[in-house]
Each structure stands twice: as C-alpha cells, then as structure tokens.
Residue frames as a rotation matrix with the C-alpha (Angstrom) as fourth column:
UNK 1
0.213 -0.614 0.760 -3.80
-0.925 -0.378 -0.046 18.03
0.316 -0.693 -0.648 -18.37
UNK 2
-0.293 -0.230 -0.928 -1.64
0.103 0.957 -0.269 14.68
0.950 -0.175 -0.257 -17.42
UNK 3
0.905 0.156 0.396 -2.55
-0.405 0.027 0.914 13.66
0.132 -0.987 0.087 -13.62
UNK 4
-0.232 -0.947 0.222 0.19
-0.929 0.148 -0.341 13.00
0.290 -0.285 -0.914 -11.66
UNK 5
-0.112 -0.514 -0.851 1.48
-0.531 0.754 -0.386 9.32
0.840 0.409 -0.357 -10.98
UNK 6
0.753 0.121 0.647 0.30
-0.647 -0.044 0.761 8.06
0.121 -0.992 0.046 -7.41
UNK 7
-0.165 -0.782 -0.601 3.34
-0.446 0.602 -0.662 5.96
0.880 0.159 -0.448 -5.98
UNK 8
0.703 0.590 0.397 2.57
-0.683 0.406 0.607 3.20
0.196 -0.698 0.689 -3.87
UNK 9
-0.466 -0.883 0.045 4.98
-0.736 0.359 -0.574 1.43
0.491 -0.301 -0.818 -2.03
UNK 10
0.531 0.668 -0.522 4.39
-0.645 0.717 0.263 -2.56
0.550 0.197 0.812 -0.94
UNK 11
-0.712 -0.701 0.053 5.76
-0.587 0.552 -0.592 -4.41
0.385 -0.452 -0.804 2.06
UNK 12
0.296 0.952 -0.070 3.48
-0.938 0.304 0.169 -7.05
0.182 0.016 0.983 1.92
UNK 13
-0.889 -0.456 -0.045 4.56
-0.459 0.886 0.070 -10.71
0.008 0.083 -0.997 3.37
UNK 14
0.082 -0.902 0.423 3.73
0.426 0.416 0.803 -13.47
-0.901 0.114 0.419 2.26
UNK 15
-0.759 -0.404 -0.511 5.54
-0.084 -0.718 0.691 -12.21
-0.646 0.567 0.511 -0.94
UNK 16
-0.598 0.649 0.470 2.60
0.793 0.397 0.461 -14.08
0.113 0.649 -0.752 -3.40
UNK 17
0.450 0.860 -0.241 -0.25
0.793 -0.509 -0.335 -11.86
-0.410 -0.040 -0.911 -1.52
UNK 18
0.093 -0.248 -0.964 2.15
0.109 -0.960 0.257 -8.89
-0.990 -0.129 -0.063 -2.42
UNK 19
-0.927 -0.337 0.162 2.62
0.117 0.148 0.982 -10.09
-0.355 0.930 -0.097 -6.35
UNK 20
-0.325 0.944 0.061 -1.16
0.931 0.331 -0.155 -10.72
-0.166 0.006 -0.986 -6.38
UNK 21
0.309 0.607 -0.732 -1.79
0.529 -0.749 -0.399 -7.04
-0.791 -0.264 -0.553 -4.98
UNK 22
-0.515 -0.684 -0.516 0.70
0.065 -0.632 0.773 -5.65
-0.855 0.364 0.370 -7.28
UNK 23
-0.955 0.041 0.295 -0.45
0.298 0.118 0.947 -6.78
0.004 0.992 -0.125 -10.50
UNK 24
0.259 0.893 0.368 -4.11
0.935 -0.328 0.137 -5.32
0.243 0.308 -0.920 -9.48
UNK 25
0.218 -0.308 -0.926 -2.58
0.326 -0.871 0.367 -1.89
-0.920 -0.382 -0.089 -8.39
UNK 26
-0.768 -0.632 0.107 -0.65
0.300 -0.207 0.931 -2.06
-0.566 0.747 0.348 -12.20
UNK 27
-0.536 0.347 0.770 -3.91
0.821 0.000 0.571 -1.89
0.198 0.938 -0.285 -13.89
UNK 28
0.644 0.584 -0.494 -4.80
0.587 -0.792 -0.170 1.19
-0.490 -0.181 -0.853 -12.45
UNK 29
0.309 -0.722 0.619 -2.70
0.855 -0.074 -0.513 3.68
0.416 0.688 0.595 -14.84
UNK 30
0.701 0.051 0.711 -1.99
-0.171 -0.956 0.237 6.30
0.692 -0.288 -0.662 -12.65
UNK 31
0.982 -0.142 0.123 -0.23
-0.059 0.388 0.920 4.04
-0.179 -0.911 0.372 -10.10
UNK 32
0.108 -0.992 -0.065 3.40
-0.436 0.011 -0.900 3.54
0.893 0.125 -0.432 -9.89
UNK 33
0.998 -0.064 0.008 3.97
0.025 0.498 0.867 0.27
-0.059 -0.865 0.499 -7.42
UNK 34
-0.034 -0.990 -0.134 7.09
-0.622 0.126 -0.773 -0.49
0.782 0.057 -0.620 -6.05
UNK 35
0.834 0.504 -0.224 7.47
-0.077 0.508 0.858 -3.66
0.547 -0.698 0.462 -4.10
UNK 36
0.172 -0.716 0.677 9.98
-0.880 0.197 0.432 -4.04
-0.443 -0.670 -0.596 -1.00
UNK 37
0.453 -0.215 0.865 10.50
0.235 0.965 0.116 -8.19
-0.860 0.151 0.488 -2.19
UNK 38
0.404 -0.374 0.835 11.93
0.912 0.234 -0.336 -7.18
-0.069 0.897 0.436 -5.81
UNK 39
0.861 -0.077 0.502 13.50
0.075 -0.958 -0.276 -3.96
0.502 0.275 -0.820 -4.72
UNK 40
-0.438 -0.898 -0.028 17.16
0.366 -0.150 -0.918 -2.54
0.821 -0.413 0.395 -3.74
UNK 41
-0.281 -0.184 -0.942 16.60
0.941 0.139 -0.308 -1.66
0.187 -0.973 0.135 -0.25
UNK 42
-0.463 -0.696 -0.549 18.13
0.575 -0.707 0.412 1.62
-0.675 -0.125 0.727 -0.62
UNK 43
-0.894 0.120 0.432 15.97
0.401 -0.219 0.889 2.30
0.202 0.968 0.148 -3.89
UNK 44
-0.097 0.995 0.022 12.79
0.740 0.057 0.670 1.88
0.665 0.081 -0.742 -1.97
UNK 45
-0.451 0.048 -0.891 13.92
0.703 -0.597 -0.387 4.95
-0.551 -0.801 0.235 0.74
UNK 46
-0.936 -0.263 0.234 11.91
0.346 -0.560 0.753 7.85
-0.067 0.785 0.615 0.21
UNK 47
-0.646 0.744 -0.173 7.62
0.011 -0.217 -0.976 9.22
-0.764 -0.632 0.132 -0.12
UNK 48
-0.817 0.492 0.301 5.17
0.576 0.679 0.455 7.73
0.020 0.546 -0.838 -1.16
UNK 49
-0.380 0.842 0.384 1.33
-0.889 -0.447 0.099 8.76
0.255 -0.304 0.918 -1.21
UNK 50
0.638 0.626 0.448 0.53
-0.767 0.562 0.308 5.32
-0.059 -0.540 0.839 0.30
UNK 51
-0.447 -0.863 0.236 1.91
-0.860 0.342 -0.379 2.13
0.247 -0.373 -0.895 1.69
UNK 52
0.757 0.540 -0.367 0.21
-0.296 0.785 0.545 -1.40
0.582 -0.304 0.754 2.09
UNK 53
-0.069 -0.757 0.650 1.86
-0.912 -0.216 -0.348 -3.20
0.404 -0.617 -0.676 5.21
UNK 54
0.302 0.545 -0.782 1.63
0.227 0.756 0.614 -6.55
0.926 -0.363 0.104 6.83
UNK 55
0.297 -0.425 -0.855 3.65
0.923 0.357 0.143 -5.41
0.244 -0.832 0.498 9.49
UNK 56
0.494 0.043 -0.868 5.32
-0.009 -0.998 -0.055 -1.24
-0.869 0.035 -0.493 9.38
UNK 57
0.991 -0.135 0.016 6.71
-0.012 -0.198 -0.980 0.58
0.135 0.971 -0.198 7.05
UNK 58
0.631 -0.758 -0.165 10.74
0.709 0.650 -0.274 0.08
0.315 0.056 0.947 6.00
UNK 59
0.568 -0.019 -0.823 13.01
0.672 -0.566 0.478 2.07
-0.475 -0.824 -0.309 7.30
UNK 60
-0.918 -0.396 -0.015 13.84
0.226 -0.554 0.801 5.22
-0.326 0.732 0.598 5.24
UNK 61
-0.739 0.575 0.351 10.69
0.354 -0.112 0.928 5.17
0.573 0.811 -0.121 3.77
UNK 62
-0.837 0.462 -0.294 7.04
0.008 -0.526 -0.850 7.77
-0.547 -0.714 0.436 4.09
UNK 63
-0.334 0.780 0.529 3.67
0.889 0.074 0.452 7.55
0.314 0.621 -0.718 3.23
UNK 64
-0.642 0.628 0.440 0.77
-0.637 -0.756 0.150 10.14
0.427 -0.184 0.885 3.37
UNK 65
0.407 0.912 -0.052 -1.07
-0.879 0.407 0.249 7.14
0.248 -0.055 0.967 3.78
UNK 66
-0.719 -0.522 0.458 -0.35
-0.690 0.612 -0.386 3.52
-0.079 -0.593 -0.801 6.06
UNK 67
0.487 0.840 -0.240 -2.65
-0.809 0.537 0.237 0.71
0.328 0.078 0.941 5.19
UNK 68
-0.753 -0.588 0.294 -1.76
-0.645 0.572 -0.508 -1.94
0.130 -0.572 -0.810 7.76
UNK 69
-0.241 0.752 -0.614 -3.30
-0.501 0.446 0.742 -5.48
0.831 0.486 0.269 6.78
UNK 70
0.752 0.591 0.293 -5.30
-0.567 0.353 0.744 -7.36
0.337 -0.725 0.600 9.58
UNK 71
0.293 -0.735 0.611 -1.74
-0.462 0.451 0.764 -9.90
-0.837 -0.506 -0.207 10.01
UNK 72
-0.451 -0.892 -0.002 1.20
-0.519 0.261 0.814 -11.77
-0.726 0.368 -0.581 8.46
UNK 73
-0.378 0.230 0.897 -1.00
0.361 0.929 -0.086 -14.23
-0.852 0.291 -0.434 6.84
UNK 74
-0.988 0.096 -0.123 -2.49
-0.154 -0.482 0.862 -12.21
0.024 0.871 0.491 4.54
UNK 75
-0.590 0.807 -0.029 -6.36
0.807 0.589 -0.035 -13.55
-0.011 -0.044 -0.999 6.02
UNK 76
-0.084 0.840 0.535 -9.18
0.215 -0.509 0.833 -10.78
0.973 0.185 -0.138 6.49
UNK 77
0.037 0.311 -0.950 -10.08
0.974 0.200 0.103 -9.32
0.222 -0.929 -0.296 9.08
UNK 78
0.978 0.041 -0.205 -9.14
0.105 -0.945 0.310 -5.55
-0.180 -0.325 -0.928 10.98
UNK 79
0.031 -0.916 0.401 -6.81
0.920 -0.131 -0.369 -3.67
0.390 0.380 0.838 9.43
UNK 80
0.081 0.015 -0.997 -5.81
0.563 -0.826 0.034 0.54
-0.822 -0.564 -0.075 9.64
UNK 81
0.127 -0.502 0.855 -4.97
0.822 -0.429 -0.374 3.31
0.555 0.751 0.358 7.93
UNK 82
-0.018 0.011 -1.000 -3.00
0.849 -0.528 -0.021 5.87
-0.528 -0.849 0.000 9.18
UNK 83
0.267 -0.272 0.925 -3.48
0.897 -0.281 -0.341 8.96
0.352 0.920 0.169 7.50
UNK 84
-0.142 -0.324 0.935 -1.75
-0.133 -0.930 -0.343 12.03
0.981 -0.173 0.089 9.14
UNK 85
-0.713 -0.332 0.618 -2.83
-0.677 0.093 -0.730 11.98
0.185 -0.939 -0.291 12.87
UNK 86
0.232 0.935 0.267 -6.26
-0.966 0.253 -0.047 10.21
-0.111 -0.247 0.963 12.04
UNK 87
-0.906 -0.043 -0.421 -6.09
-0.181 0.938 0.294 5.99
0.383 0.343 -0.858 12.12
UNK 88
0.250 0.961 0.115 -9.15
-0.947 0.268 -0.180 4.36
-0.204 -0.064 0.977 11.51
UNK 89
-0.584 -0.487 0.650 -9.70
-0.439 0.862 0.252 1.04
-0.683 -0.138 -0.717 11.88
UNK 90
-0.028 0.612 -0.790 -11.01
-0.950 -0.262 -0.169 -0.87
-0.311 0.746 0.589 8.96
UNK 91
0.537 0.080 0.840 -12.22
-0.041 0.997 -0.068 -4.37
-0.842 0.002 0.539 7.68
UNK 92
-0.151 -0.690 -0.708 -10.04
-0.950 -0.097 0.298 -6.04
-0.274 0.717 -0.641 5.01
UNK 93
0.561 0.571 0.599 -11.27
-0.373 0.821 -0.433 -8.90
-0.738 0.019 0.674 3.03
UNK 94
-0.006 -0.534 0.845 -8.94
0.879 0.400 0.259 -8.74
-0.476 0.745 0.467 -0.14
UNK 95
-0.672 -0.524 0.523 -7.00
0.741 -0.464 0.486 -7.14
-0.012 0.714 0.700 -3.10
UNK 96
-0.005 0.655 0.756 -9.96
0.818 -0.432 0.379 -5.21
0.575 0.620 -0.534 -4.02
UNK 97
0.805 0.186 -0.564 -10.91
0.569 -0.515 0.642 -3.90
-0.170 -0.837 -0.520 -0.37
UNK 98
-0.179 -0.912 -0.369 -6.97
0.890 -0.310 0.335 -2.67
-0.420 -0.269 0.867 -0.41
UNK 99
-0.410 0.244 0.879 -8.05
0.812 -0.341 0.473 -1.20
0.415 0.908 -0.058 -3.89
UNK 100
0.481 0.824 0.300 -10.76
0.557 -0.551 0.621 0.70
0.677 -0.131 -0.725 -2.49
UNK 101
0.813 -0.028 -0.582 -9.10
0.440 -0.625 0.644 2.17
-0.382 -0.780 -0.496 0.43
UNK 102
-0.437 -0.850 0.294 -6.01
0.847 -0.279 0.453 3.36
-0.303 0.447 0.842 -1.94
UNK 103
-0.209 0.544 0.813 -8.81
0.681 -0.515 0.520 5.19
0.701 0.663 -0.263 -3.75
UNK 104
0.680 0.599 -0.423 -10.81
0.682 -0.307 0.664 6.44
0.268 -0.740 -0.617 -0.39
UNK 105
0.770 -0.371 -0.519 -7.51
0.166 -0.669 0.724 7.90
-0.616 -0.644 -0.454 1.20
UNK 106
-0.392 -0.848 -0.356 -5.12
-0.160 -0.318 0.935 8.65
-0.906 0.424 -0.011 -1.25
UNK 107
0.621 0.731 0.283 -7.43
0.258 0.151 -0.954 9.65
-0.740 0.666 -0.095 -4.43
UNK 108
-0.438 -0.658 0.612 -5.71
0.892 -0.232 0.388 10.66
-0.114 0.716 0.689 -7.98
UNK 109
-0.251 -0.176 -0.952 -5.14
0.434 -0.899 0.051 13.91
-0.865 -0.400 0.302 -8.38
C-alpha cells in the first residue's frame, strides 16, 4: 500500500535557513515541500498537513499543523505549534528539532 505524500509548506525568512530546511525535509520521501521564496504566490494557496513559519502563515494558505520558529533570525530558542485548538510551546534548536516536530505532530500516514 503507497502512503500518502505529507505536504509541507515553508515560509521561512531568512530565505538560506528555509533552503537549508528544505533540502532536509526532501530526504524524507514521503514529504512534498513547497517553499513561499521560490513559489507563485497564488500556487502556494491552499492545505497543507504542516507549515514551518518565522512569522504566520500566507494568506490563502492552511495547515493541520503551525510550527512557528522562536524569531526572524532563524536563532533557537521558543517556538509553537499550533495544532487544531491545542498550541504548545516548544524549544527549537535547528533543522533537525523542526524535523522532529513534523514527525511528532503531523506523522506519515
């Protein structure tokens, strides 16, 4: 049985940390990224099953899932996730950490 494709959707400034995250998201083979920096606008409206943020999400666009990084800079530190009504606050240290919490709240199916 194929699993289905998780689609993950990337508004991540500065654009580097978002190229960075991407290219570990790609080697998961289930994933399907799409970043806001190398996308039509208009392409990227639409629902996701998760969302990495530095800042909210674009307008047009839904997650199941809202990972909102600690700030603009891309440093560590307290981040969220919203998932449905529950947001928890959570440390963020790097790519991986993101990794992990992609996995935690928005597993493959």
């Amino acid at each position: 049985m194929d699993r289905r494709r998780r689609r993950i959707v990337l508004a991540v400034e500065p654009v580097v940390l978002e190229g960075a995250l991407a290219r570990l998201l790609l080697e998961a083979r289930d994933i399907e990224v799409v970043q806001l920096s190398r996308a039509d606008p208009n392409a990227v409206r639409g629902g996701y099953d998760a969302a990495v943020v530095s800042d909210r999400l674009p307008v047009g666009v839904r997650a199941d899932v809202v990972i909102t990084l600690p700030d603009t800079r891309g440093s560590g530190g307290i981040g969220t996730v919203l998932s449905g009504d529950l947001m928890d606050e959570v440390t963020i240290g790097g790519a991986e950490r993101i990794m992990e919490l992609i996995e935690q709240y928005s597993p493959a199916s």
